[in-house]
Every structure is written in structure tokens, then in C-alpha cells.
C-alpha positions as CSV (number, residue, x, y, z in Angstrom):
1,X,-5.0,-30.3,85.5
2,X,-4.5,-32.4,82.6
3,X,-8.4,-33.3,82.5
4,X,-9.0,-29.9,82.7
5,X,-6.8,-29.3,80.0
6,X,-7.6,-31.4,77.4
7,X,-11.9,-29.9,78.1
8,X,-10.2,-26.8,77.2
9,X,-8.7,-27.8,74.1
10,X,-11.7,-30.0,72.7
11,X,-13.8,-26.8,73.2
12,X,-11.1,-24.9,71.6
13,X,-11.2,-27.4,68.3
14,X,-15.5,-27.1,68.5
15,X,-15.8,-23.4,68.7
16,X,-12.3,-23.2,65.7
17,X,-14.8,-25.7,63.6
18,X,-17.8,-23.7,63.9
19,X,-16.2,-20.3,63.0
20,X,-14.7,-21.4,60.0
21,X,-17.7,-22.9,59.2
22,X,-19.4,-19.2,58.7
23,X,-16.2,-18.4,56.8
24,X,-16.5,-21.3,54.3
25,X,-19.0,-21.3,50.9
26,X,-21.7,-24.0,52.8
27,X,-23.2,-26.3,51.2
28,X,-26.4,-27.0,50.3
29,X,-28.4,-30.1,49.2
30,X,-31.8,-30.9,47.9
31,X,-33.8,-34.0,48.0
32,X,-34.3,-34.9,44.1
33,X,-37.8,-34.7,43.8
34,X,-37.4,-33.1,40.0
35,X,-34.7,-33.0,37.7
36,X,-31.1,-31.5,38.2
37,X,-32.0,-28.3,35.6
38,X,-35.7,-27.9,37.2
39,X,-33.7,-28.1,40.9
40,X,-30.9,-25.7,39.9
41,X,-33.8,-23.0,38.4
42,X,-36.0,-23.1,41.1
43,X,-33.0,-23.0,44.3
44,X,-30.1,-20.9,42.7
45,X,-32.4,-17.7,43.4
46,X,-33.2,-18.9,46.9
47,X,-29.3,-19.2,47.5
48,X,-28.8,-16.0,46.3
49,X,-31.6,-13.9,48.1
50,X,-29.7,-15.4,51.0
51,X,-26.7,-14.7,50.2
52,X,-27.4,-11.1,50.0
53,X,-29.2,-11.3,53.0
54,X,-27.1,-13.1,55.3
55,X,-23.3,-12.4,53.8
56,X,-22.5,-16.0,53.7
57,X,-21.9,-18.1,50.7
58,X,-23.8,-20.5,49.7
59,X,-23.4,-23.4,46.5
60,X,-25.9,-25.9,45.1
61,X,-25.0,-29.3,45.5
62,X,-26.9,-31.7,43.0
63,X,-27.1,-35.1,43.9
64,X,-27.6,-37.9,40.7
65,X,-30.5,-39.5,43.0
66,X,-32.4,-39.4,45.7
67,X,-29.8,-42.6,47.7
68,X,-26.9,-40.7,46.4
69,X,-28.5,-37.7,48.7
70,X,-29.7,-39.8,51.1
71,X,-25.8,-41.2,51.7
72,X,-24.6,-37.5,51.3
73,X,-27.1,-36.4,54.2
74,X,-26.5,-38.8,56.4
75,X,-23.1,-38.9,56.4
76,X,-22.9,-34.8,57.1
77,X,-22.2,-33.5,54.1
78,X,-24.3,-30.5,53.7
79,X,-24.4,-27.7,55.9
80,X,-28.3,-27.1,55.0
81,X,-30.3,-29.7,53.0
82,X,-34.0,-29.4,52.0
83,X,-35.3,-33.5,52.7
84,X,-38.5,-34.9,53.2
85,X,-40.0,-35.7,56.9
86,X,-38.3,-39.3,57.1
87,X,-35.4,-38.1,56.0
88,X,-35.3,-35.3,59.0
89,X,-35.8,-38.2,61.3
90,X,-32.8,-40.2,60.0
91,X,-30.5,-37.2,59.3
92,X,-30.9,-35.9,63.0
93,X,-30.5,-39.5,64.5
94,X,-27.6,-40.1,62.0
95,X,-25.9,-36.3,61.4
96,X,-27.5,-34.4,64.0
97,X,-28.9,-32.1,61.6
98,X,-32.2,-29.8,63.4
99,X,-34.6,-28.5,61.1
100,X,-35.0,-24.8,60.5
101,X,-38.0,-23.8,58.5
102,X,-41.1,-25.8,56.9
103,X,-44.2,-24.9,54.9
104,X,-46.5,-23.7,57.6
105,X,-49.7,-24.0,56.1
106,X,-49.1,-26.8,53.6
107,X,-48.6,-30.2,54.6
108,X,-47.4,-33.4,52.9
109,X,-49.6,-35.7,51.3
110,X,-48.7,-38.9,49.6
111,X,-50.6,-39.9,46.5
112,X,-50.8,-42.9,44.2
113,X,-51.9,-42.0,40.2
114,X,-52.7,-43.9,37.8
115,X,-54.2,-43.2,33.8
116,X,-57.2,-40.9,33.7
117,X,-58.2,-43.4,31.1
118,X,-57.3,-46.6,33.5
119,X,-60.2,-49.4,34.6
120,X,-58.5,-49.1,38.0
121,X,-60.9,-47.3,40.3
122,X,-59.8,-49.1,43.9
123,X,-57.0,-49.5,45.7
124,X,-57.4,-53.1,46.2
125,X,-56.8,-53.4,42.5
126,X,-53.2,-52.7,42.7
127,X,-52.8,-55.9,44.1
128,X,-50.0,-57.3,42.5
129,X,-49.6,-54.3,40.3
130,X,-46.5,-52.7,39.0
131,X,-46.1,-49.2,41.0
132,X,-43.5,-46.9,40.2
133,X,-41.7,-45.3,43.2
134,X,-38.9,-42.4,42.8
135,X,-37.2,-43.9,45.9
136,X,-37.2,-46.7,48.6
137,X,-37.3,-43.8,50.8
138,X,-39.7,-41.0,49.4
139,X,-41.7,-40.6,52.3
140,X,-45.1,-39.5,50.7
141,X,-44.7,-40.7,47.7
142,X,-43.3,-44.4,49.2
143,X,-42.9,-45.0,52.8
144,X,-46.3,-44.4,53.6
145,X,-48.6,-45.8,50.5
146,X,-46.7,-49.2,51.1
147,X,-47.4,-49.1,54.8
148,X,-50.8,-48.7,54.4
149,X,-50.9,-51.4,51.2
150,X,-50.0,-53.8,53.4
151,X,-51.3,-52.8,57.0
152,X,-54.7,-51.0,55.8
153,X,-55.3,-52.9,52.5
154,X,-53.6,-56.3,52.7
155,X,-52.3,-56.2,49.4
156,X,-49.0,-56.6,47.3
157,X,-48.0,-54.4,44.7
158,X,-44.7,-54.8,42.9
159,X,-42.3,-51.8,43.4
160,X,-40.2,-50.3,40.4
161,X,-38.1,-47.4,41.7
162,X,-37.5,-45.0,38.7
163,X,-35.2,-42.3,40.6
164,X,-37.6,-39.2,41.1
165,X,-41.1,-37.7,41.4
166,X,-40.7,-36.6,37.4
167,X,-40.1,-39.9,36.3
168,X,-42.8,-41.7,38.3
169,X,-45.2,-39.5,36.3
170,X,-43.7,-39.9,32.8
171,X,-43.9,-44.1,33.3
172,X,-47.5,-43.6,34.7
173,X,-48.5,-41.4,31.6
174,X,-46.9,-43.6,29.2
175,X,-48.0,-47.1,30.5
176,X,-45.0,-47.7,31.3
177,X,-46.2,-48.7,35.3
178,X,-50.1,-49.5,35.8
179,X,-49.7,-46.6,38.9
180,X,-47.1,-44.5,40.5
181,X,-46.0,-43.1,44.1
182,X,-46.1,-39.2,44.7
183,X,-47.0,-36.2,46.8
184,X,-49.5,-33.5,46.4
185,X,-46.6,-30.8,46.0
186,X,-45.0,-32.6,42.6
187,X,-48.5,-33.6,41.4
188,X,-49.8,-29.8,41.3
189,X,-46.6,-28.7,39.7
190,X,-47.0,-31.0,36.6
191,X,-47.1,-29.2,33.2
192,X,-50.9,-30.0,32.1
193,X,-49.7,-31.9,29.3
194,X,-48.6,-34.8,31.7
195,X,-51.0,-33.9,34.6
196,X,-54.1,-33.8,32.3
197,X,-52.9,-37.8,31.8
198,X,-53.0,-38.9,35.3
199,X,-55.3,-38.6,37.9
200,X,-55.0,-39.3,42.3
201,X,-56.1,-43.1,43.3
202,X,-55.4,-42.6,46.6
203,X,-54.3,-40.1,48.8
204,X,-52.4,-41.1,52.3
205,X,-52.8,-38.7,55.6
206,X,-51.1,-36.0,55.5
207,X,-47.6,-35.2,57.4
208,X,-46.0,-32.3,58.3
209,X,-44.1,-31.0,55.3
210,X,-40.4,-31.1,54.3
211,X,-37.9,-29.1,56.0
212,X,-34.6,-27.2,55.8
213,X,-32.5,-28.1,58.3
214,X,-29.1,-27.3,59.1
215,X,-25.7,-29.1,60.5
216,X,-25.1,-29.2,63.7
217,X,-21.6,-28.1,63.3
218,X,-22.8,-24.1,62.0
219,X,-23.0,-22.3,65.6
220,X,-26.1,-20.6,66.6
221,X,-25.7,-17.5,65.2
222,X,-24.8,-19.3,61.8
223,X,-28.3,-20.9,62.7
224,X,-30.2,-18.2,63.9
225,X,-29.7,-15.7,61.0
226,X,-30.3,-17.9,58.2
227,X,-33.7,-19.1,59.9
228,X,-34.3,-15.4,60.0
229,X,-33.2,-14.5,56.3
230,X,-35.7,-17.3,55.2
231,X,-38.7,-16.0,57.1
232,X,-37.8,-12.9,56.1
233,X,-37.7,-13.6,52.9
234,X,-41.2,-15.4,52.8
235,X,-42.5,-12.2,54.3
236,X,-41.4,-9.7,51.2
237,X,-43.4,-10.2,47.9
238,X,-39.9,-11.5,45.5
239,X,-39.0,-14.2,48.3
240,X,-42.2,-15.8,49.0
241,X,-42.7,-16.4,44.9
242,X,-38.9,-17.8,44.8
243,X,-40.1,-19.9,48.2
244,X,-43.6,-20.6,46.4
245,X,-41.8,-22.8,43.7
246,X,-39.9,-25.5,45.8
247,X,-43.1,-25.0,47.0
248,X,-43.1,-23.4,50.2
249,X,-46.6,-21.7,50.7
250,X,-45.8,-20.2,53.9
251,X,-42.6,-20.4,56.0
252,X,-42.4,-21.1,59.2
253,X,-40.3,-21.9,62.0
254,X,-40.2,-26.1,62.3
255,X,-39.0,-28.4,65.1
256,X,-37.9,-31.7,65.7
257,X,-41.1,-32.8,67.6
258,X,-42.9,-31.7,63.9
259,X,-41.8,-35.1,62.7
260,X,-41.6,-37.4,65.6
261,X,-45.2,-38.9,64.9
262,X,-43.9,-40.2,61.8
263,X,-42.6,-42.8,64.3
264,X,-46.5,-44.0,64.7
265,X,-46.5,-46.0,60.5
266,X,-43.6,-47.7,61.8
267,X,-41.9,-47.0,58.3
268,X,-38.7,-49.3,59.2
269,X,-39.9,-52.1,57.1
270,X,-40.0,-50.3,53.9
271,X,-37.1,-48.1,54.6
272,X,-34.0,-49.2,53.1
273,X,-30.7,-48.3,55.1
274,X,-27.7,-46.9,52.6
């Protein structure tokens, strides 16, 4: 009886959690690809369609850095985060967080840049190289170009890690780094005053793209009608350009299994643990 009890009470305390999760504002974080003003512009209308669309509440969360989100995330304290492909990995293993929706046409590609004007035409001539990073942890724009350096290319490169996508391009443009880590995604959304600077090295294969995934503590419904307010909204003409500048080309439903062949570049080594 007492057994049976105390099963009755813990699913009491789960379902208690999950229904005053719908109640609550929930929050919402975002990988910092771009800076905090460029982030708020582009996700504060996305948060609002929703809103309207779903009856929850929903607030921005703005982390300084990308391991200050990467702590946040793994540690459970978003109820929806936007992350890159490792970081879906990581956040399910660590969290338990399952992914929602992805770009469904658009995949991730890592890139390394460098000068347009730069003698640098391979690869192999990074070796020993400064490259800028945004993160230890970017997947495209880090994880994978230093797997392959060293696995594909047998070469060295030094790492600086300069805190986002925005900033790898700025140190690239101004000589500050001889190259710099990034994906397609960031590269594209450049104003042509920096991309016209820069041109793509190298370009790794391409992954599927980042998700939104959600907590595991938000029930099903909670689950079921946000995935369905954000496909929804990429089907009607205003949400799919709010959708277009995170960018999302095309939403789509995304699973876990999306992201398990990222298991195949054995990213470990570079990754660093927060």
C-alpha cells in the first residue's frame, strides 16, 4: 500500500509540474550566433506570433555567450531553446530536451573564410594559422572544421574563440585572424559591406540544421500545440518571413534520430564540457 502510495504521489508532483508549466511565462533561449539587439529583433516577433497563436506566454532570454547558453541549456533552464545540432545531442542526453521543428530544406554547413584579398588558397595553409572560432562548441562553424583539420588534413591551426558568428567575421575582415569558423546561414546574412571582404575556404558536409526543442517537463499538449503554431506559422505568408530571418527556410517537424549521425566525427575531442 505504501509502494503504491508513494507511485501515486510522485505522479501527482509530475503531472502538478507540468500543468503549471503551461500556466507559467516559458522561457525561451537562443544560441548566440549574432548579437543580443540582432537576436532580440529577429525572435521577439516569432514569440509573439506564438503567443497569439498558442495563448501561452513566452519571454526572450539572452544569454552574454554562447558557454553561458550552453551552461543555461544543459542545466534545464529554458522551456524551448533554438541550439545547433551538437548542442541537441548534449541537451537531450544532459536535460532531456526533444527537438520540435528544423529547417526542412536547408541544412547546416560549416565554413572557414578568410580575406578576399588573402594568398591563402588551400586548406593546408592554415597550418599553424590563427582561426577565429565563436565557440569551443559551434558545431559548423567549430566542431567539425577542427575534426576534419586534423583527421582529413593533418594540420594544426591555432584556435582564438571571439564569442559569436558576428565577431568571427569582423576579426576576419579586419586582419585581425588570418581565417575564421562559420556556417552558411551567418555567412549569407552578412551586410555586403563585411561579406564583400571575405570569401568561403572551405566548406564541411553538411548536417542537419538547428532545432527548437523543448523541455521535457512541458506535457504533450504543451508540446504538441507549439509544434503546431510554428508549422503553422511557416505555412502563412507573415510567419514564414519572421521564420526566414533566424533563418528557417522551411519548417518542418525534426527528431532526435535527425542528429544522431553527428555521433560518426566523433566531435568529443574538440568539445569542451561546461
Amino acid at each position: 500500500m505504501t509502494k503504491l502510495l508513494s507511485i501515486a504521489l510522485l505522479f501527482s508532483f509530475v503531472l502538478t509540474v507540468q500543468v503549471k508549466a503551461e500556466e507559467m511565462t516559458l522561457k525561451v533561449g537562443v544560441v548566440p550566433q549574432f548579437n543580443p539587439g540582432r537576436i532580440a529583433a529577429i525572435w521577439k516577433p516569432i514569440l509573439a506570433m506564438l503567443e497569439a497563436e498558442t495563448g501561452y506566454k513566452f519571454t526572450l532570454s539572452l544569454a552574454k555567450d554562447i558557454p553561458t547558453f550552453e551552461k543555461d541549456l544543459y542545466e534545464g533552464k529554458y522551456h524551448l531553446a533554438y541550439m545547433n545540432p551538437y548542442h541537441m545531442l548534449m541537451a537531450n542526453k544532459k536535460a532531456g530536451y526533444a527537438p520540435l521543428i528544423k529547417d526542412s530544406v536547408k541544412k547546416l554547413s560549416g565554413i572557414i573564410v578568410v580575406r578576399k584579398e588573402s594568398s591563402i588558397q588551400t586548406v593546408s595553409e592554415l597550418d599553424g594559422q590563427t582561426i577565429a572560432y565563436p565557440s569551443p562548441n559551434a558545431l559548423g562553424a567549430t566542431l567539425l572544421p577542427r575534426a576534419l583539420f586534423k583527421r582529413q588534413y593533418h594540420i594544426n591551426p591555432r584556435p582564438s574563440f571571439v564569442q559569436s558568428h558576428d565577431s568571427v567575421y569582423l576579426n576576419v575582415a579586419t586582419g585581425l585572424a588570418v581565417a575564421g569558423g562559420g556556417v552558411l546561414k551567418t555567412f549569407n546574412a552578412l551586410p555586403d559591406d563585411i561579406k564583400g571582404r571575405l570569401r568561403v575556404l572551405f566548406k564541411t558536409p553538411s548536417v542537419a540544421s538547428h532545432p527548437i526543442a523543448i523541455h521535457p517537463a512541458l506535457n504533450k499538449v504543451t508540446k504538441d500545440n507549439i509544434t503546431n503554431a510554428l508549422l503553422k506559422m511557416g505555412e502563412s505568408k507573415s510567419g514564414a518571413l519572421l521564420l526566414s530571418r533566424v533563418p528557417i527556410k522551411k519548417v518542418g517537424k525534426a527528431n532526435l534520430s535527425d542528429y544522431l549521425p553527428l555521433h560518426d566525427f566523433a566531435l568529443e575531442e574538440f568539445a569542451v564540457e561546461g
